[in-house]
PDB file of N, H, CA, C and O in Angstrom:
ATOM      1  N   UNK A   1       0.825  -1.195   0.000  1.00  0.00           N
ATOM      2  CA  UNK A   1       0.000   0.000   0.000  1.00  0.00           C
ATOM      3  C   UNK A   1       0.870   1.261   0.000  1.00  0.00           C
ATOM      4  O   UNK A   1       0.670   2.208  -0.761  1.00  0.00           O
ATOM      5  N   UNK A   2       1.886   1.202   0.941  1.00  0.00           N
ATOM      6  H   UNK A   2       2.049   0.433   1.560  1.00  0.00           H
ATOM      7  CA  UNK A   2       2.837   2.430   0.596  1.00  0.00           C
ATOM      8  C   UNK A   2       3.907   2.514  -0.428  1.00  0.00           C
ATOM      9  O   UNK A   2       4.814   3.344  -0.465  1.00  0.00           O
ATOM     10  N   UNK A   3       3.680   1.553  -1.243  1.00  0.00           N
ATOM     11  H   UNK A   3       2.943   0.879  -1.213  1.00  0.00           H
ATOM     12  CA  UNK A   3       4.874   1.482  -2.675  1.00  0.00           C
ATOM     13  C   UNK A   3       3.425   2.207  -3.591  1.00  0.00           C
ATOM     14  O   UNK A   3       3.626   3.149  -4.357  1.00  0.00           O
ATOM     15  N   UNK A   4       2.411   1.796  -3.447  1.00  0.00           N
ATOM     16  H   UNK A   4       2.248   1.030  -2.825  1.00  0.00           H
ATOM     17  CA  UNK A   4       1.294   2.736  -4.361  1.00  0.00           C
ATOM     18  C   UNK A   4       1.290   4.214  -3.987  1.00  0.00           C
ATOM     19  O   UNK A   4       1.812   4.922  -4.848  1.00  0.00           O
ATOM     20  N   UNK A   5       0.919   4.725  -3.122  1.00  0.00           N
ATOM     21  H   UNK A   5       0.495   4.150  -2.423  1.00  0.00           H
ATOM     22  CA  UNK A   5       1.007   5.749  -2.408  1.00  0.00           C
ATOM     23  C   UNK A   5       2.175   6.287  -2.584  1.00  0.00           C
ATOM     24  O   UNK A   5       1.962   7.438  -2.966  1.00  0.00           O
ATOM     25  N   UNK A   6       3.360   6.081  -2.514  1.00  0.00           N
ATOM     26  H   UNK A   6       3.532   5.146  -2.204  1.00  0.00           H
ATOM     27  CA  UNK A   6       4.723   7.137  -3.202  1.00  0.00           C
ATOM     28  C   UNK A   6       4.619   7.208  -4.377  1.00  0.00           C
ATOM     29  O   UNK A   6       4.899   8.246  -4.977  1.00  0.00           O
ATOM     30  N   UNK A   7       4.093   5.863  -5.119  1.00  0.00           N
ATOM     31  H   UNK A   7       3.866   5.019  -4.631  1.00  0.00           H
ATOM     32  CA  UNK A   7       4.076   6.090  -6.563  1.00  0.00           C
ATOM     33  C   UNK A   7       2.956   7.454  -7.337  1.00  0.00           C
ATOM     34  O   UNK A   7       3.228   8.400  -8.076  1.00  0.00           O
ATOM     35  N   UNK A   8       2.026   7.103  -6.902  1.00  0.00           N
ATOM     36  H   UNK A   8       1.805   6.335  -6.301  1.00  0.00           H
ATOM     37  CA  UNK A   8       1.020   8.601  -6.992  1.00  0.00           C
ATOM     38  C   UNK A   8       1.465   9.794  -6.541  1.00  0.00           C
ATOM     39  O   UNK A   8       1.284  10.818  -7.199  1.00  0.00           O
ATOM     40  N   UNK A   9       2.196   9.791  -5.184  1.00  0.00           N
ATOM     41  H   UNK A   9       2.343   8.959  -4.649  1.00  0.00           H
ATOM     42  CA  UNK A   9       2.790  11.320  -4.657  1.00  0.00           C
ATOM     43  C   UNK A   9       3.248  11.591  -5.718  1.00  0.00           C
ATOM     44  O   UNK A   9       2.829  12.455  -6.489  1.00  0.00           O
ATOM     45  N   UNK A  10       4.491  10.616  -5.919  1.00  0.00           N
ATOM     46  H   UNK A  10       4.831   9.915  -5.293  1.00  0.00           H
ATOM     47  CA  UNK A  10       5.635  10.916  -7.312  1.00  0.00           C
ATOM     48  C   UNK A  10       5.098  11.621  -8.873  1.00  0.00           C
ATOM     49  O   UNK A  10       5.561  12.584  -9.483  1.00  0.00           O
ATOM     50  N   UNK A  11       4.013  10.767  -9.191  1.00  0.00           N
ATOM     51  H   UNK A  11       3.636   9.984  -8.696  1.00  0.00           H
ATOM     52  CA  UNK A  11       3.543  11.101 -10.496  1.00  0.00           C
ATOM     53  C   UNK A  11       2.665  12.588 -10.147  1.00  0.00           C
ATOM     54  O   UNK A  11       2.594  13.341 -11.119  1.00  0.00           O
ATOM     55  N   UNK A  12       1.975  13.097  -8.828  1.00  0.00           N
ATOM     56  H   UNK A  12       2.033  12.485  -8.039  1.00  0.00           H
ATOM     57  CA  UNK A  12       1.513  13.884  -9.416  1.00  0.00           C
ATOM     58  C   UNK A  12       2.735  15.126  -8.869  1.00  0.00           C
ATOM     59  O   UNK A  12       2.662  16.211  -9.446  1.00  0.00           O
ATOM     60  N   UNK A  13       3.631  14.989  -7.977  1.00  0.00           N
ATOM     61  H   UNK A  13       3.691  14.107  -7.508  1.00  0.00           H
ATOM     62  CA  UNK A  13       4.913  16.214  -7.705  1.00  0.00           C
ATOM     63  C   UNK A  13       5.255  16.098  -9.213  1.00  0.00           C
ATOM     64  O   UNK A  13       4.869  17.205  -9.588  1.00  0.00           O
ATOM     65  N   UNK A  14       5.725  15.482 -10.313  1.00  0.00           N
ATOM     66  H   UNK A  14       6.038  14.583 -10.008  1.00  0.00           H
ATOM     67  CA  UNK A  14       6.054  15.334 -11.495  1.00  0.00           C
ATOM     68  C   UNK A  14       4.873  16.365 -12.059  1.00  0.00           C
ATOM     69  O   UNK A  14       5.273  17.529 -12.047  1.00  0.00           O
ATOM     70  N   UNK A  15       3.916  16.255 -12.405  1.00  0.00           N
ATOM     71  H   UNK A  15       3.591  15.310 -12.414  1.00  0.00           H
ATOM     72  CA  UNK A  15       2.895  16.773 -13.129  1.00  0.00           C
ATOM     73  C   UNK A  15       2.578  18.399 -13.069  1.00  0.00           C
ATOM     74  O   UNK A  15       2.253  19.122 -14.011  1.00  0.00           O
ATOM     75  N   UNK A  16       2.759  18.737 -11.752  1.00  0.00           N
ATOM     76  H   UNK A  16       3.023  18.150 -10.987  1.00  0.00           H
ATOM     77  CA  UNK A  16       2.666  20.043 -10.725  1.00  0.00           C
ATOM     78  C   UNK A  16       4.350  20.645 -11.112  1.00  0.00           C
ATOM     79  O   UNK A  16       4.527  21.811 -11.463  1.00  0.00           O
ATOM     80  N   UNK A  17       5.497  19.636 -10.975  1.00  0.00           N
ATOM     81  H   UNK A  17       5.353  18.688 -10.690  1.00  0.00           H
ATOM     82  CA  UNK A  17       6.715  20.312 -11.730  1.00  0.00           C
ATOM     83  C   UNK A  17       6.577  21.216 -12.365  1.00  0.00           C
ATOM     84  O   UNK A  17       6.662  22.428 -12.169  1.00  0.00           O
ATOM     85  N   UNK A  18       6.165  20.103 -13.837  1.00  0.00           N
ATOM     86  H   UNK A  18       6.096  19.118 -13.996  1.00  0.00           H
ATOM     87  CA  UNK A  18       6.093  20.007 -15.311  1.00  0.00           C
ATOM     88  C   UNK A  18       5.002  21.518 -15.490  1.00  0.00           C
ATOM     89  O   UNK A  18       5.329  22.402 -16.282  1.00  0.00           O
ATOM     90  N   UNK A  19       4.051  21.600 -14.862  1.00  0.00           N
ATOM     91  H   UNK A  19       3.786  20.882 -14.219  1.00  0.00           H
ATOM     92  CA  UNK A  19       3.109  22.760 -15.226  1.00  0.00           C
ATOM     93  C   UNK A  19       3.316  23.688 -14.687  1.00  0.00           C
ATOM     94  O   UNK A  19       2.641  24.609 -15.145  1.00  0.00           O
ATOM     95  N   UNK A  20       4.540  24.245 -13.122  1.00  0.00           N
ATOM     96  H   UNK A  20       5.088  23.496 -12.750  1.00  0.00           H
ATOM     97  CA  UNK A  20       4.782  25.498 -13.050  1.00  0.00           C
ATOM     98  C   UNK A  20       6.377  25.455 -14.305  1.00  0.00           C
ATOM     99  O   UNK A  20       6.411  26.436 -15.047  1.00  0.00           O
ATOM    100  N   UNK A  21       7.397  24.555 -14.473  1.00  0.00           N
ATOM    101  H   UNK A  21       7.370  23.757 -13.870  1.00  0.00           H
ATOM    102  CA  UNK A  21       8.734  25.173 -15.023  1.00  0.00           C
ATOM    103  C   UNK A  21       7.653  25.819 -16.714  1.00  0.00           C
ATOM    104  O   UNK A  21       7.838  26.923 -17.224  1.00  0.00           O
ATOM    105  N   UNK A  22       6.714  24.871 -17.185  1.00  0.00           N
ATOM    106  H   UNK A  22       6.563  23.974 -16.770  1.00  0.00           H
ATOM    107  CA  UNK A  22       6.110  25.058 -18.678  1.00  0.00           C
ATOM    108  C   UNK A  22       5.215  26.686 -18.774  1.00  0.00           C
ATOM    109  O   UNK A  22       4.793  27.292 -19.759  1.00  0.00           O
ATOM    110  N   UNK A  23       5.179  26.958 -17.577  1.00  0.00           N
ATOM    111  H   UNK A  23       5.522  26.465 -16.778  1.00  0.00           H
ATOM    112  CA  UNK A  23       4.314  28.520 -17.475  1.00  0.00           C
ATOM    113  C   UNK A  23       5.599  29.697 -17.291  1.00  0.00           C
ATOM    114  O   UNK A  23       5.713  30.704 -17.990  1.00  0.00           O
ATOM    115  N   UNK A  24       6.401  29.340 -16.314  1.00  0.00           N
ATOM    116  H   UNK A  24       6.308  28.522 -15.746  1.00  0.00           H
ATOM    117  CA  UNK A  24       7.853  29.917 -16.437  1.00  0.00           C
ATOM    118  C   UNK A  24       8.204  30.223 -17.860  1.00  0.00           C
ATOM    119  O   UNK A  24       8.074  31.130 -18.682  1.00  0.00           O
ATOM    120  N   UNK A  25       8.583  29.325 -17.775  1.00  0.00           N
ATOM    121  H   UNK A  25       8.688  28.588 -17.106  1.00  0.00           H
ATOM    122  CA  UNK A  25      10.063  29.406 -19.833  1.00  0.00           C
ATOM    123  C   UNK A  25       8.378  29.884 -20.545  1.00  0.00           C
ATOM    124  O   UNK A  25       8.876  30.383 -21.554  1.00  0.00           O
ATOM    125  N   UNK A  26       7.041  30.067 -20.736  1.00  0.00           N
ATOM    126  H   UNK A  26       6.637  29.661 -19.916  1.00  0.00           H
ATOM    127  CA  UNK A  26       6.277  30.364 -21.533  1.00  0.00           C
ATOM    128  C   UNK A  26       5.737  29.488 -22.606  1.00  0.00           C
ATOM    129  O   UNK A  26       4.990  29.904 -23.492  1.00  0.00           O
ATOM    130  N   UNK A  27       6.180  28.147 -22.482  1.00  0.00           N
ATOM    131  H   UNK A  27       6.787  27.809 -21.762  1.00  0.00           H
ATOM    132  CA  UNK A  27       6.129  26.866 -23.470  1.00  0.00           C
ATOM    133  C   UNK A  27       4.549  26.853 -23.583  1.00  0.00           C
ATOM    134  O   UNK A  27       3.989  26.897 -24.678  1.00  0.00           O
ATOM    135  N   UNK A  28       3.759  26.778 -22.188  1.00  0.00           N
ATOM    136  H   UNK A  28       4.214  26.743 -21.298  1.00  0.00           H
ATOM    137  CA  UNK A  28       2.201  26.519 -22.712  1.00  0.00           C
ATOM    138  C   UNK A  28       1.513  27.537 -23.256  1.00  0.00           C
ATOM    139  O   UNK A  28       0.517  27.265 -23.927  1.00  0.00           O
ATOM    140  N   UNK A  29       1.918  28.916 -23.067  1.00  0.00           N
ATOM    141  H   UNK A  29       2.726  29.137 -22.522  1.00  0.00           H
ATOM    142  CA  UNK A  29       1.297  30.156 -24.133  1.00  0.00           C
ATOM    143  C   UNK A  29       1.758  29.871 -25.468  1.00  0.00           C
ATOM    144  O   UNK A  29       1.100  30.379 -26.375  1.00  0.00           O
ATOM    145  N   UNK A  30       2.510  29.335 -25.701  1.00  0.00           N
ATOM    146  H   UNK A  30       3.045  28.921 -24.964  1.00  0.00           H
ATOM    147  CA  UNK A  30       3.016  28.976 -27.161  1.00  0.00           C
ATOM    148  C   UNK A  30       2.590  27.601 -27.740  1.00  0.00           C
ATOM    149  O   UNK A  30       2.566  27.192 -28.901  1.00  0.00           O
ATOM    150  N   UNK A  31       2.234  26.970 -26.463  1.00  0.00           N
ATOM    151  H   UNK A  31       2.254  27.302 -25.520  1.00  0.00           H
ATOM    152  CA  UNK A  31       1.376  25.614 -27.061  1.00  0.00           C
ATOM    153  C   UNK A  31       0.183  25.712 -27.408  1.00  0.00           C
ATOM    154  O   UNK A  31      -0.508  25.086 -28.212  1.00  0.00           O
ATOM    155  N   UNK A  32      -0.102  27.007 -26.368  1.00  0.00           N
ATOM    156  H   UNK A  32       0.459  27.515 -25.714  1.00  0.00           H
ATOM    157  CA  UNK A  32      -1.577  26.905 -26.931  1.00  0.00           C
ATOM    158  C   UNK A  32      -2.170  28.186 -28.252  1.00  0.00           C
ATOM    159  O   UNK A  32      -3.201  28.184 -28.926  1.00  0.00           O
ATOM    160  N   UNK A  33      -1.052  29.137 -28.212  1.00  0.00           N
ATOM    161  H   UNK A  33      -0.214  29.138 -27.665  1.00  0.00           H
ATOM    162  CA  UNK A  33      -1.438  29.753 -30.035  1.00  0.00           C
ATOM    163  C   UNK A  33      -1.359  29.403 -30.605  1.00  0.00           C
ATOM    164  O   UNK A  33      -1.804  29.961 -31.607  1.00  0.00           O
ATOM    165  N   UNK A  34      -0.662  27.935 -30.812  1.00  0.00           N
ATOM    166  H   UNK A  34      -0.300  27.481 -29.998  1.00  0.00           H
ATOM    167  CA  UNK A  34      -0.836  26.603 -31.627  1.00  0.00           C
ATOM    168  C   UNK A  34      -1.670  25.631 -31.676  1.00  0.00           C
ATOM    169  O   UNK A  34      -1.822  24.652 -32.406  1.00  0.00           O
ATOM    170  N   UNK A  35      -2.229  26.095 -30.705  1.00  0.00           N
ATOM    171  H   UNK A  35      -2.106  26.890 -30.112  1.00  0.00           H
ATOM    172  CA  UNK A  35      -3.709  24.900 -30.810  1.00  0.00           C
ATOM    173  C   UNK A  35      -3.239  23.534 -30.202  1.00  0.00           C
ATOM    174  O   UNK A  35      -4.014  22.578 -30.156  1.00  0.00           O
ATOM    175  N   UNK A  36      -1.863  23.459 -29.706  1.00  0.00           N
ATOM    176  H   UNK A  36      -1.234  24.235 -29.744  1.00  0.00           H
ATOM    177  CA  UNK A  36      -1.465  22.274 -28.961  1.00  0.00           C
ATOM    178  C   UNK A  36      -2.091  22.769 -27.207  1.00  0.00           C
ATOM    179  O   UNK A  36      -1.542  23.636 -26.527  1.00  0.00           O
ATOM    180  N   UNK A  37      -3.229  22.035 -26.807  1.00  0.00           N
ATOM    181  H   UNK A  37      -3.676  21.331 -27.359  1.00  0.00           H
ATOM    182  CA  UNK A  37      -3.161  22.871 -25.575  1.00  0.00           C
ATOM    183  C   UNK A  37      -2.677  20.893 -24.504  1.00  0.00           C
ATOM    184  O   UNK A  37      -2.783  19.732 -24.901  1.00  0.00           O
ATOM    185  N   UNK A  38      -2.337  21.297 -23.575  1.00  0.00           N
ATOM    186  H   UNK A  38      -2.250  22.239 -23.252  1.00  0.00           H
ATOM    187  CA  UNK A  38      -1.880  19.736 -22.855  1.00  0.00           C
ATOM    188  C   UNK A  38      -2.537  19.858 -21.845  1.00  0.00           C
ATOM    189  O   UNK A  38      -2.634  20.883 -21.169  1.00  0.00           O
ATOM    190  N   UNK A  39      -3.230  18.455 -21.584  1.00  0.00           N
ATOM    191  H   UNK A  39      -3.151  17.622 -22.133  1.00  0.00           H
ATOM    192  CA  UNK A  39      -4.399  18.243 -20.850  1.00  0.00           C
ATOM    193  C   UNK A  39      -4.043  17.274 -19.959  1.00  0.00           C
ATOM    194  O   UNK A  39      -3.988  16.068 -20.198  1.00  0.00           O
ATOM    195  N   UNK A  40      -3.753  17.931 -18.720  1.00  0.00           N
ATOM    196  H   UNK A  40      -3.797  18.911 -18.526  1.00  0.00           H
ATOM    197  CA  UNK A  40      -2.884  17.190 -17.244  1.00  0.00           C
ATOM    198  C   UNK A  40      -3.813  16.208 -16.599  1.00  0.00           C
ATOM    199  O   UNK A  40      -3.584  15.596 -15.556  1.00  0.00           O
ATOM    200  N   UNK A  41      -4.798  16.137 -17.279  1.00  0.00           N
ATOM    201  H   UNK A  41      -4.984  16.634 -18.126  1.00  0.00           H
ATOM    202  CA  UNK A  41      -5.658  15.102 -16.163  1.00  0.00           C
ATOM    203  C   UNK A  41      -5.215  14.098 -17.252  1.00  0.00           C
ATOM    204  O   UNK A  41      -4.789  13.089 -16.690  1.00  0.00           O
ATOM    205  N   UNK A  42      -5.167  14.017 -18.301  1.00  0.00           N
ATOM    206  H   UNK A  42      -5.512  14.837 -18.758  1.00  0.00           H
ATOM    207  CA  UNK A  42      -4.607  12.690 -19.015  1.00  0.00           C
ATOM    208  C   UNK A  42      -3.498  12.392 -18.559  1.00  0.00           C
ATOM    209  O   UNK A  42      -3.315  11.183 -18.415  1.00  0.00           O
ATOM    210  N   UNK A  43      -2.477  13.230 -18.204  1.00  0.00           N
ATOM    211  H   UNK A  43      -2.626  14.212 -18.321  1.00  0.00           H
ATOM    212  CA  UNK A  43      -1.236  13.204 -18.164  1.00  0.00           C
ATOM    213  C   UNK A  43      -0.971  12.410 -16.822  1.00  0.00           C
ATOM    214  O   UNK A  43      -0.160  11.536 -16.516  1.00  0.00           O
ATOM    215  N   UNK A  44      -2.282  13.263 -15.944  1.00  0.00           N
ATOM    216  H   UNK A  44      -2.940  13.974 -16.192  1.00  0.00           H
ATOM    217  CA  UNK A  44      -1.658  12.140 -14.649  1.00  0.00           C
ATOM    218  C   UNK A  44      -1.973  11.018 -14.397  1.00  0.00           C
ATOM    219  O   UNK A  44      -1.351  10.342 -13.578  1.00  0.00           O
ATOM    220  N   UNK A  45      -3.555  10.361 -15.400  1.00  0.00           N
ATOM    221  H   UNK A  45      -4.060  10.910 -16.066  1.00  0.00           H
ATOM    222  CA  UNK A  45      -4.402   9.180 -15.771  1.00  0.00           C
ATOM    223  C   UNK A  45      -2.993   8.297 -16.411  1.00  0.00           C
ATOM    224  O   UNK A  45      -2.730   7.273 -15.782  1.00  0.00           O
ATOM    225  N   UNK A  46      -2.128   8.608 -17.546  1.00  0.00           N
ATOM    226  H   UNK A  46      -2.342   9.440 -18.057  1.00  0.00           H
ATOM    227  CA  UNK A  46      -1.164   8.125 -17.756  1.00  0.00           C
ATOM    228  C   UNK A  46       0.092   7.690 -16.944  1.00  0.00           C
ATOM    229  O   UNK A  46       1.040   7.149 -17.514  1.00  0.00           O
TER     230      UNK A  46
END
């Protein structure tokens, strides 16, 4: 039960990373005037 439980902490501290450094550097304003927009609930379902 606690090898599941770090594993979820892990994936979603990863996810929460990934979406403040991508607002920083400006990557998702540019993903999304491209019509690429990234959709984190898949990301963390994955």
């Amino acid at each position: 039960m606690k090898r599941v439980v770090l594993f979820l902490a892990t994936n979603l501290a990863i996810i929460v990373v990934l979406g403040i450094t991508l607002r920083l550097l400006g990557v998702e304003r540019i993903l999304d005037e491209q019509g690429v927009g990234l959709d984190y609930r898949s990301l963390l379902i994955f």
